[in-house]
Structures are given as C-alpha cells and as structure tokens.
N, C-alpha and C positions, 0 to 999 in steps of 0.2 A: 504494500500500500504506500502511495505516496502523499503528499497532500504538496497540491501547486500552490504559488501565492499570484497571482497577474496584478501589478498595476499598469496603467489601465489611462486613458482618456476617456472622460465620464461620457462622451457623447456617441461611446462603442458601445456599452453595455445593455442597450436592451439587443442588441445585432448576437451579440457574446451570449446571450442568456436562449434567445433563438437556435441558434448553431449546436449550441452544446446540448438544450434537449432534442436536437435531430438524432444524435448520437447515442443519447441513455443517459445524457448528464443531466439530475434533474436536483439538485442541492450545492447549492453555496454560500457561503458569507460575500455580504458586499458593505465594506466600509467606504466613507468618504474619506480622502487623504489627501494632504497638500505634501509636497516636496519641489526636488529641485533638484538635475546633474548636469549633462551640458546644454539646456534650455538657458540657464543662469537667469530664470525671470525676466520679467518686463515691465516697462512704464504703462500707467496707467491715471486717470484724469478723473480728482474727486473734487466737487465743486471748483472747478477753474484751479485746483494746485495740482502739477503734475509731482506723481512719487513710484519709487521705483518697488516691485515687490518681489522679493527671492524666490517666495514659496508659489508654486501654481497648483492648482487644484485638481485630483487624481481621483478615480475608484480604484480600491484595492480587493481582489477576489482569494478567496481562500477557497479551492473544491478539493478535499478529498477524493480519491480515483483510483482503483485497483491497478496495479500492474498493468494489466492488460488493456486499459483503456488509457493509459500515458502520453503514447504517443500521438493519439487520433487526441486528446485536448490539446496539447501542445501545438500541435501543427493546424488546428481549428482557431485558437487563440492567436498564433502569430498570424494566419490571413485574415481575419476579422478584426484586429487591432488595429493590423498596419493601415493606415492614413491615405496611404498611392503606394502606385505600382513598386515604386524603391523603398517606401517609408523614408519616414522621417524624423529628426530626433523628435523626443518627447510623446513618441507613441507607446513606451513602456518597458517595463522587461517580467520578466517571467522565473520564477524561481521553483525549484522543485527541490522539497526536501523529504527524508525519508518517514513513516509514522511507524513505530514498533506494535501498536497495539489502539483498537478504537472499541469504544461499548457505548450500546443504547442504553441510554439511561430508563425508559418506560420499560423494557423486559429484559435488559441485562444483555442481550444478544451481546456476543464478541468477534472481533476480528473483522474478517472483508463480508463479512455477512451483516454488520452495521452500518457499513455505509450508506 
C-alpha cells in the first residue's frame, strides 16, 4: 500500500477527482495549501497598494492506493494536472510514500482490504 500526496492547482481538482473514479479511485483527502518553489510568488493589487506574496494557493491530495493501482494514479494525476502540453512550473508535484498498515475504524477491517 502506498499512500500518494499531489499538490495540486486548485483549479484541477474537480478534472483529478473525475479521472480517478474512472479508474476505482473513489477516496481522498483534499486540503487547501499555500506554498511556494520556483513560482517565487507574485504581485498582487489590494486597494491601489501593490504587495508582493511568497505563498500561492494549492490543493493538497492524500489517496491511499494498493500497489496495484500506483501507477494508473500516478500517471492519471501527472496528465490531468499538467497545465499544457509541456506543463508548466507550478503545476505540482506528486509524492508517494510507503503505508505499513491501515484499519477501518467502524469494523476494525485491516490492511488493503481498508482502503
């Protein structure tokens, strides 16, 4: 079992949430997230004073996802993210880390049968 993290351009995520239950992906976390890498933020104009802001505003996805479906999110996630044909910075990146163990908390179920 892996569990992916995607951040994300908030303006992918209902395309991202589509896609993924084409496939059997039908659970994820979606947080709102500001950061920043090489975008380095932008100016922006609040009542006639112009200021500059580091952080830009992101969704972050957490889906857990057996082995066997890894690579079909992964490679679902990078074409439905990416922005155009080359992408472009600030369209995200995608982490996948391992999970050693997951349980349903209403019947206790364990491992990839909780997902």
């Amino acid at each position: 079992m892996k569990l992916v993290i995607a951040v994300i351009q908030p303006t992918k995520l209902n395309a991202i949430q589509q896609t993924l239950a084409k496939i059997g992906i039908h659970g994820m976390t979606v947080t709102d997230a500001m950061g920043y890498a090489r975008q380095r933020g932008h100016k922006e104009i609040y009542r006639g004073y112009e200021y500059k802001t580091n952080l830009l505003r992101k969704v972050a996805l957490e889906i857990a996802v057996s082995d066997d479906n890894l690579e079909a999110v992964i490679t679902s996630l990078e074409e439905v993210a990416r922005t155009s044909a080359k992408g472009n910075i600030g369209d995200g990146k995608i982490f996948v880390l391992p999970i050693d163990d997951a349980v349903q908390i209403n019947d206790g179920l364990r491992g990839q049968i909780a997902l």
